[in-house]
N, C-alpha and C positions, 0 to 999 in steps of 0.2 A: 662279650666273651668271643674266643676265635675258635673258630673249625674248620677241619678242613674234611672236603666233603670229595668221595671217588667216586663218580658216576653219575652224571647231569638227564637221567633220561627223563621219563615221566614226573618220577616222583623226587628224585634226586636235585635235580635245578629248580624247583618250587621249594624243596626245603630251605635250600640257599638262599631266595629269595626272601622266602618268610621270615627268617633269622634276620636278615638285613633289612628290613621294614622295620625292624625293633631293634636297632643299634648294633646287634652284634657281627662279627667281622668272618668273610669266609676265604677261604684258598680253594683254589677248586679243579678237579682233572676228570679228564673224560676222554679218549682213544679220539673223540669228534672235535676237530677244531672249531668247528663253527661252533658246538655247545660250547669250549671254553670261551669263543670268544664273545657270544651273546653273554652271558654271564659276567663276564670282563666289561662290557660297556654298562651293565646295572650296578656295575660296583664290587664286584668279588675280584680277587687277588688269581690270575690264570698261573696254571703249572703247565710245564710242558711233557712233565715226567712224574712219576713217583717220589722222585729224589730231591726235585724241586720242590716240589710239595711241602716234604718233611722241613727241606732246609728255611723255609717261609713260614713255619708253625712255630709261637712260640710257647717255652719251655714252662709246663711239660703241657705234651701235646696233647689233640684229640682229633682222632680221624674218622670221620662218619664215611662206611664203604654201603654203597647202595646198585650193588649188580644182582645178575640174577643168581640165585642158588646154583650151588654146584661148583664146577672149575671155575669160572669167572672169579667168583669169591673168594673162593680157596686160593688160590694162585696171589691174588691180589693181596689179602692176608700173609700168608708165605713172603711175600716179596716186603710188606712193610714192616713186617718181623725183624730185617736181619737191618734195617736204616734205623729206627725209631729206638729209643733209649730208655732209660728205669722209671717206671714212674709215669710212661707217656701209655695214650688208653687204645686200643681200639675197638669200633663201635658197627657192629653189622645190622644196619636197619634192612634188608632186605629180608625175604621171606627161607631162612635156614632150615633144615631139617635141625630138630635143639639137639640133637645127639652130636651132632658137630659140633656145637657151641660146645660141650661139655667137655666132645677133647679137645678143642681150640686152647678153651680158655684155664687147661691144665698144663699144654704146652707153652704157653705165652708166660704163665706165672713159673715156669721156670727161668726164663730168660728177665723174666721182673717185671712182664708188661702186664697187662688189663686189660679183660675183655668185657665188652658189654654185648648185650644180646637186646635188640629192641623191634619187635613184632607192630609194624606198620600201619595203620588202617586209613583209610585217607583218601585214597589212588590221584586221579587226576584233578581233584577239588581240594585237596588240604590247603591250597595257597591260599585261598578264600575259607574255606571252615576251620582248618586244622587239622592235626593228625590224631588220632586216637593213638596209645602209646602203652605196649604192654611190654617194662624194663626188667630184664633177667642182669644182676651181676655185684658185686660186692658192693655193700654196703655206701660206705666213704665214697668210693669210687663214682658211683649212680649221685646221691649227694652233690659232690663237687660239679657235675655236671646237671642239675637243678635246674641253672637259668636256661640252658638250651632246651631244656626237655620243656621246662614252662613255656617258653614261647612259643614253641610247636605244637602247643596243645590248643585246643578248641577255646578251653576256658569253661565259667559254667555256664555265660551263655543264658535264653531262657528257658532252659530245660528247667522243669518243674523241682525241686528239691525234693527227696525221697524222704518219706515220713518216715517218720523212728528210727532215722538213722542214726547211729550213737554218734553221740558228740564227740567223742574221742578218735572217731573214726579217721583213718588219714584222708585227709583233704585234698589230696591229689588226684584222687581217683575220680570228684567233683569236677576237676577240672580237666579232666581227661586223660589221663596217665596212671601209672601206678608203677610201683616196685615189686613186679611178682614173684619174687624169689632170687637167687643163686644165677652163677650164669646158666642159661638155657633155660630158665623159666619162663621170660619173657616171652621167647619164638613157641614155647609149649602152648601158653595160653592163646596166642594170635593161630596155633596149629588149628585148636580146637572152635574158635573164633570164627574159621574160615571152614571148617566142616560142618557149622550150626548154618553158614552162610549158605552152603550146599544145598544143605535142605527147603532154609526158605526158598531161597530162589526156584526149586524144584519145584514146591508145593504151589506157588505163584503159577507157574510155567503151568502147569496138570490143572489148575483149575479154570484157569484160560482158555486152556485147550479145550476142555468140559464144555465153556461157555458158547466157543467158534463155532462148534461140533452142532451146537443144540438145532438148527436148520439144517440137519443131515438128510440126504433124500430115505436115511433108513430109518426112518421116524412117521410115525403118520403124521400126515399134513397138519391136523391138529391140533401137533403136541411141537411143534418147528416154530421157533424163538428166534429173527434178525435180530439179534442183539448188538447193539452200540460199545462195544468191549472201551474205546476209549473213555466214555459217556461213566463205565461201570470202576472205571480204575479210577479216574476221579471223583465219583461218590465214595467211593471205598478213601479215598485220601482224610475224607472231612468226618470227623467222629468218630471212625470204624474203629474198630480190635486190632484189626489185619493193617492199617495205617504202619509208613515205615517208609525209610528213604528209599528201597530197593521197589517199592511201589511208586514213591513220584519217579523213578527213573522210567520205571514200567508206561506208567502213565502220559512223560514225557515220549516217549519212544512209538507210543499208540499215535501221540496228536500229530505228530510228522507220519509216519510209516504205517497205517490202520492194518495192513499186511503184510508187514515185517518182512518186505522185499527185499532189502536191503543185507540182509543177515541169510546165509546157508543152514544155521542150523545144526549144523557140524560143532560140537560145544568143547571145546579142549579145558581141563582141567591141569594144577598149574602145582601140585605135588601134596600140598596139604590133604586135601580130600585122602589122599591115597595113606599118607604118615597118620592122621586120625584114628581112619580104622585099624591100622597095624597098631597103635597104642589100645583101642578098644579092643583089642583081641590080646595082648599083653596083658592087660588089665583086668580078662574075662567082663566089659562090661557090653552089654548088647545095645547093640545103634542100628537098629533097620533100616529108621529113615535114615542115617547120612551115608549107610551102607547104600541101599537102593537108589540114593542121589546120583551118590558116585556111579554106580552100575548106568545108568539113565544115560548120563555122558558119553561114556564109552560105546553105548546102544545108537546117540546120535549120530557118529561117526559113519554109521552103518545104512541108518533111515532114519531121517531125521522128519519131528512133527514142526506146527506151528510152534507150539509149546517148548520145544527146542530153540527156534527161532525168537522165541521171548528171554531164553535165559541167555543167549548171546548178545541181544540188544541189552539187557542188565549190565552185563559185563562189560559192553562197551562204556554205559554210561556212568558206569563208577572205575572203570581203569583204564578208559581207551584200549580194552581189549579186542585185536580184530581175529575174527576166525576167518578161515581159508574158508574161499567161495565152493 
């Protein structure tokens, strides 16, 4: 299948890759000539424009845009509205606020176009595991687009099979995807997805911190534990409860940096966090923890702990996210 994909940065030129690893065909644009032209020598079709793009896609199209939330998107969107034709999709993997997606994808279907809403999960490692894939958007539409979303996916991998799962269950979700609804569903779920994310990370960072602390001089000498915290994050890896990717990242990030030198501490938060609670208070339903996550953040900015500095190595090691020093 072909795609044509807007925005080669992190996660955007690994998708294209991925896709092309498994036969299917991409067209690709990016403001950075060197990202289209890296892409151009692994085999994708370079644009030089928007226009190109469209005109190199064949009918009816699909155009995966992967910038950041806000104007980037919007603009981009807006502009392949008024070139793209009846019947051709467009597909916002990037992380949207879904209220957008909903008036997106009311004003596109006046003009006869299609929108999809696809909530990311992935970051700088999908080329290698895959994406996790949560699909907001009309039925047929998500459908026809199957073979892309299946290849993007993880698969099932050997994740253990969930007991009593009904058989009729849809089978996508196995393999890492799902149809979660209408447009704007998808980015709902990946919204909530990413304020659950919040939290662990948070709880991880605070109990670390708890750990670093325990040889504090305000302790008596007898009750003061050197604790081996890399030592503790890799026992915690093997049989624990608390096991989870966002712990071998934790754990990775101890074996190099045992005091997280490398990292300010300063922790920026990246919109969901902030969209969740405003749904949990919509909602009337009460989030303490992903509310106090979020508060934690904005607290780093100010004085930042250890604990701080573990949720920005986290961040780094599942999206190459770097905080100002």
């Amino acid at each position: 299948m072909q795609l044509g994909i807007v925005g080669l940065g992190r996660m955007g030129g690994n998708i294209a890759r991925r896709l092309m690893l498994n036969g299917h065909t991409t067209v690709v644009y990016d403001r950075d000539e060197k990202s289209r032209t890296v892409l151009a020598n692994e085999g994708s079709t370079p644009a030089h424009d928007l226009a190109s793009l469209v005109a190199a896609l064949e009918k009816p199209r699909a155009v995966w845009v992967m910038l950041p939330a806000g104007a980037p998107t919007e603009d981009t969107i807006n502009e392949l509205a008024t070139m793209l034709d009846a019947d051709d999709v467009i597909i916002d993997g990037g992380n949207t606020f879904y209220k957008d997606d909903v008036r997106r994808s009311l004003a596109l279907k006046d003009k006869n176009l299609h929108y999809v809403d696809v909530g990311t999960s992935g970051g700088v490692w999908g080329l290698e595991r895959g994406y996790c894939m949560m699909i907001g958007g009309e039925t047929d539409v998500v459908t026809r687009l199957d073979p892309i979303f299946k290849t993007l996916a993880p698969g099932i991998g050997d994740i253990p099979r969930t007991r009593d799962r009904a058989k009729d269950a849809d089978p996508r979700a196995e393999h890492g995807y799902i149809h979660a609804g209408p447009p704007g569903a998808g980015h709902f779920v990946k919204m909530i997805h990413n304020g659950i994310e919040y939290g662990m990370m948070q709880a991880f960072a605070e109990g670390f911190d708890i750990l670093k602390t325990k040889n504090s001089d305000n302790l008596p000498v007898e009750q003061r534990f050197d604790l081996n915290l890399g030592d503790i994050a890799e026992v915690w890896r093997r049989g624990s409860v608390v096991s989870s990717w966002l712990l071998d990242l934790t754990a990775d990030a101890l074996a190099t940096d045992p005091q997280l030198n490398a990292y300010s501490g300063s922790v920026a938060d990246s919109g969901e966090g902030r969209w969740t609670i405003e749904a949990a208070m919509e909602q009337a339903v009460p989030v303490p923890v992903l509310s106090t996550s979020l508060f934690a953040r904005f607290r780093s900015r100010q004085q930042s702990t250890y604990g701080d500095k573990m949720l920005s190595a986290m961040r780094f090691g599942f999206g190459g996210h770097k905080e100002p020093k």
